[in-house]
C-alpha positions as CSV (number, residue, x, y, z in Angstrom):
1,X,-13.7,16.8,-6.5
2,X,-10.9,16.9,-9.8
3,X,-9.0,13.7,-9.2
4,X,-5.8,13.1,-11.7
5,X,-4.9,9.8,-12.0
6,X,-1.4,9.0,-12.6
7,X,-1.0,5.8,-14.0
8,X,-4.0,4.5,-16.4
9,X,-3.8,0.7,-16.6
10,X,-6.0,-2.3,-14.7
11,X,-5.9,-0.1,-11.5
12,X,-6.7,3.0,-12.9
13,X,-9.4,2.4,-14.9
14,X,-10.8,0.7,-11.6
15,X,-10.4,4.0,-9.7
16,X,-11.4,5.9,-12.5
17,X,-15.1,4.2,-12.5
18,X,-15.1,4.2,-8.4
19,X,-14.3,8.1,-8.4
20,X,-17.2,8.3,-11.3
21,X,-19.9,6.8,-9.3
22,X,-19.2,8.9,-6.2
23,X,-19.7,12.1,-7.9
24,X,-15.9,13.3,-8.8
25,X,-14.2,14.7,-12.2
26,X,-11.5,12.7,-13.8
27,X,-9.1,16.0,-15.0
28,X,-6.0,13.9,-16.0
29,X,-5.5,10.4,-17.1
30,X,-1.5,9.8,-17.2
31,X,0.4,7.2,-18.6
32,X,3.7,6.9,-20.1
33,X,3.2,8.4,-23.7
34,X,1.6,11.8,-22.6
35,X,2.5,14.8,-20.5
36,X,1.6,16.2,-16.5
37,X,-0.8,18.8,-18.5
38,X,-3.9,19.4,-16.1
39,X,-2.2,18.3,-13.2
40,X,-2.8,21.3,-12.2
41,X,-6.4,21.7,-12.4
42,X,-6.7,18.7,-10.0
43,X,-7.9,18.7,-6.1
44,X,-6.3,15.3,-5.3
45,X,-4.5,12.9,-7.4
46,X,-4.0,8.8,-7.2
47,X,-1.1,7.3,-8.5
48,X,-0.8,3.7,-9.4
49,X,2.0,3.2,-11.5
50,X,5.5,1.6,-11.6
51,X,8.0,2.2,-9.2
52,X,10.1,3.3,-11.6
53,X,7.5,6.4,-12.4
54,X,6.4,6.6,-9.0
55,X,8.7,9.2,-7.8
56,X,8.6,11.1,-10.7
57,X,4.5,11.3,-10.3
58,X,4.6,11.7,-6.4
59,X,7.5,15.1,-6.6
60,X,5.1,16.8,-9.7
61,X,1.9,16.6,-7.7
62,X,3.8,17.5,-4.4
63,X,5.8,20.7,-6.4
64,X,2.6,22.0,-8.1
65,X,0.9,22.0,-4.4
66,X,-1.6,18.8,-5.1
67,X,-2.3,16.3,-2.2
68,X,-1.5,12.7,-3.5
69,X,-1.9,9.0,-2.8
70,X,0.2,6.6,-3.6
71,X,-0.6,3.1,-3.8
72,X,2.6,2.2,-6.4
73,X,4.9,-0.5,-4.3
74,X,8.7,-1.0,-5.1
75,X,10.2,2.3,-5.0
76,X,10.2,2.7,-0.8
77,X,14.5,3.5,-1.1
78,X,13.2,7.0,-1.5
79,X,10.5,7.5,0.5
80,X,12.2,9.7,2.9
81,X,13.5,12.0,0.1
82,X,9.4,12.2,-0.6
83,X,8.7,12.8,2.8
84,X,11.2,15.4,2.6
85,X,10.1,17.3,-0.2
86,X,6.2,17.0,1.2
87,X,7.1,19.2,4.1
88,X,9.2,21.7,2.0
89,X,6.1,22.2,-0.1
90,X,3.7,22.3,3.0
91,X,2.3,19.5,1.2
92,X,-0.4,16.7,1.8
93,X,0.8,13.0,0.6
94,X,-0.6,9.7,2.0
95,X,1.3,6.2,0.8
96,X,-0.3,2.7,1.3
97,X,1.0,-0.7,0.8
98,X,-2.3,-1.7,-0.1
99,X,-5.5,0.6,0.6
100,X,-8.0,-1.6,1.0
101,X,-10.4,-1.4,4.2
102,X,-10.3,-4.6,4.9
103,X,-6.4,-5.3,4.2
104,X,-6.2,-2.1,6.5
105,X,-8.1,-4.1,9.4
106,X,-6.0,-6.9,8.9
107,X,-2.8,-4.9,9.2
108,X,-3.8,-4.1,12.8
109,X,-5.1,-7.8,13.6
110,X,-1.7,-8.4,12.6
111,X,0.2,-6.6,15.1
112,X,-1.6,-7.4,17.8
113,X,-1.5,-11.3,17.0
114,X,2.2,-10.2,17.1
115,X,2.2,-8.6,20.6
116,X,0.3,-11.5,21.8
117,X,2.8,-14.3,20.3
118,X,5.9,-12.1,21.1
119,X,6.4,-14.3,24.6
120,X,5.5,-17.9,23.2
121,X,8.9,-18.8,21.6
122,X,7.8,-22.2,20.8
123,X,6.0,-20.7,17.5
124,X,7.9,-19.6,14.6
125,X,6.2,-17.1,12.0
126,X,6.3,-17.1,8.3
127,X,4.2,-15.4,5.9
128,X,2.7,-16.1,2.2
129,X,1.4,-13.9,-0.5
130,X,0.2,-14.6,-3.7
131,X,-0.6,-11.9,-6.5
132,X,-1.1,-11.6,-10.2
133,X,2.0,-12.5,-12.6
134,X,2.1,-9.0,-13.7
135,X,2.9,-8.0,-10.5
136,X,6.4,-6.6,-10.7
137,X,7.6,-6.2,-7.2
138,X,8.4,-9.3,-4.8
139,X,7.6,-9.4,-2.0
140,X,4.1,-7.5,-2.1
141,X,4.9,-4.0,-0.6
142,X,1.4,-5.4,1.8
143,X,3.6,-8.1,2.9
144,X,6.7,-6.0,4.2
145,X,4.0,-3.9,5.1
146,X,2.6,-7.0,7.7
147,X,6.4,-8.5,8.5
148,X,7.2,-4.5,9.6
149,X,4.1,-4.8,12.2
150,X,5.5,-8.3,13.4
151,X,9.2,-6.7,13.6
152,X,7.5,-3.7,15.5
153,X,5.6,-6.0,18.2
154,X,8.3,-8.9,18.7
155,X,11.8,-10.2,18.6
156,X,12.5,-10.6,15.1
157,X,14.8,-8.8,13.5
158,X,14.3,-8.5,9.4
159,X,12.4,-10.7,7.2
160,X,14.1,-13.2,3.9
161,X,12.7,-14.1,1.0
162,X,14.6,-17.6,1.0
163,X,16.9,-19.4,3.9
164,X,15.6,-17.2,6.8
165,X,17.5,-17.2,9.9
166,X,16.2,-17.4,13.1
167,X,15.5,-14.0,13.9
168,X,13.6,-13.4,10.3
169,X,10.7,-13.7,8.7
170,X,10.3,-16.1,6.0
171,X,8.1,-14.5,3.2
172,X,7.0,-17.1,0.9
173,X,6.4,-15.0,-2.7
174,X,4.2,-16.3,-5.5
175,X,3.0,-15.4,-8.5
176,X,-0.5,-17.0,-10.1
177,X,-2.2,-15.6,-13.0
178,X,-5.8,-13.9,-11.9
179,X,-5.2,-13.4,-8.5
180,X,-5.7,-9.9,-7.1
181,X,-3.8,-10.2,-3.8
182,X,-3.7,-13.2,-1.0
183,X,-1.9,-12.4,2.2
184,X,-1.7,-15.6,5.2
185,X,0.6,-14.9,8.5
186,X,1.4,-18.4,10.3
187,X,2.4,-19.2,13.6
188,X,3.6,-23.0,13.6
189,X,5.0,-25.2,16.7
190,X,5.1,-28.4,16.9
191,X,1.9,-28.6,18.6
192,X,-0.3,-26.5,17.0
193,X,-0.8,-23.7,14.1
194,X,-2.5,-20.3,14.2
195,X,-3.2,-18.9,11.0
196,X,-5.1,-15.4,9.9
197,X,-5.5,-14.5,6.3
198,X,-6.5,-12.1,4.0
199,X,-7.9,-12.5,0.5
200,X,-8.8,-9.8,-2.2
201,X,-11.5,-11.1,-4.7
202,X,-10.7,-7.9,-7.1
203,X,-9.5,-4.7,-7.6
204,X,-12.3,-3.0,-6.2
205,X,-11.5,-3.3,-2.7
206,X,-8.2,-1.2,-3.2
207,X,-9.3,1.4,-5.5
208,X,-12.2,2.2,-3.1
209,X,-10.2,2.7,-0.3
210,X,-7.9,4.9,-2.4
211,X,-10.7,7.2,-3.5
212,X,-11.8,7.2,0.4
213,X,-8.2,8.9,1.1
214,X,-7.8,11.0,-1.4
215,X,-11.9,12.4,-0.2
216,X,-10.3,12.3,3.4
217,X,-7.2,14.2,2.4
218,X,-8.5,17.7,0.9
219,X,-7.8,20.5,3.5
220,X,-4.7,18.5,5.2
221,X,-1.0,18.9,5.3
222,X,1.6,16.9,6.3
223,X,2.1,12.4,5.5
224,X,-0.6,10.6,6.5
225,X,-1.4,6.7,6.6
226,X,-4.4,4.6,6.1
227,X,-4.0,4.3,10.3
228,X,-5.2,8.2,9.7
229,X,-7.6,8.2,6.9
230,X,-9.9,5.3,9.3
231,X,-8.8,6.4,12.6
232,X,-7.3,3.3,13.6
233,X,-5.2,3.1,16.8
């Protein structure tokens, strides 16, 4: 398989070696100072790059008819305009908050913690996520990803970053040099806490399960999740 990787920095070159060691062809390595060139040439491509590129990357791959996934957070005010332009094109584009397996498991742990806890209105939830300090978005796109499932499965409403009111979800944002990604979901009463949690120990975990979607997506058409690429109900 010819992946094109748009965006070349930490993640990148993480992808880069995972996509390597499972047999594909690296056709296009873009960053900021050189052209689309040899897009395409690619089967699939993986963009990790700044939300400010990000739709710029997405709209070339989808207009020159090559599936891509997006793991770039921050730039979700335009997702439907993607989404749009994916089925123009007859297209094939899968975005994920975070692609890691295991952060993937956790997302549906989450929502059906939140099912469960939707009656018990003694517990209020809050959330806490901890990345890297180059980490330019806040919250983590994986965090709005979890309050979404909670807001899907119970009565609140929105979540805040700061003073949350009763009906939303306090996300506690931090930023800690060398730490790939930490994600904890609490429910706190005044009895008793419940607490799951989900820690990244590197890069590795993401980049492999981008690499796993961008295999799963050759042949498809249409927008796809992570819920898709691991048959998850």
């Amino acid at each position: 398989m010819k992946i094109a990787l748009l965006g070349y920095g930490k993640m990148g070159k993480v992808i880069e070696k995972i996509a390597l060691e499972r047999g594909h062809e690296i056709v296009l390595r873009k960053t900021r100072d050189n052209s689309f060139d040899g897009l395409e040439n690619a089967d699939v491509a993986i963009e990790f790059s700044i939300p400010d590129a990000a739709v710029e990357n997405i709209s070339q791959c989808l207009n020159k008819n090559v599936p891509v996934i997006s793991g770039t957070t921050g730039w979700l005010e335009e997702y439907h305009n993607i989404v749009k332009l994916c089925e123009e094109k007859k297209g094939a584009f899968i975005y994920g908050s975070n692609f890691s397996l295991g952060v993937n498991i956790f997302f549906q742990l989450n929502e059906y913690l939140a099912k469960m806890m939707s009656k018990l209105d003694q517990y209020k939830v809050s959330m806490e996520e901890i990345h890297h300090t180059q980490k330019l978005d806040a919250p983590s796109g994986t965090a709005i990803s979890l309050a979404k499932g909670i807001i899907e499965n119970s009565n609140y409403s929105s979540w805040a970053l700061s003073d949350a009111k009763q009906d939303e979800i306090l996300i506690d944002a931090k930023r800690i040099e060398n730490v790939p990604g930490t994600h904890s979901v609490f429910y706190d009463s005044e009895i008793d806490s419940i607490e799951i949690k989900h820690t990244a120990h590197s890069r590795e975990g993401f980049a492999l399960g981008s690499v796993v979607a961008a295999e799963w997506i050759i042949g498809k058409q249409g927008v796809f999740t992570m819920k898709d690429v691991l048959d998850l109900k």
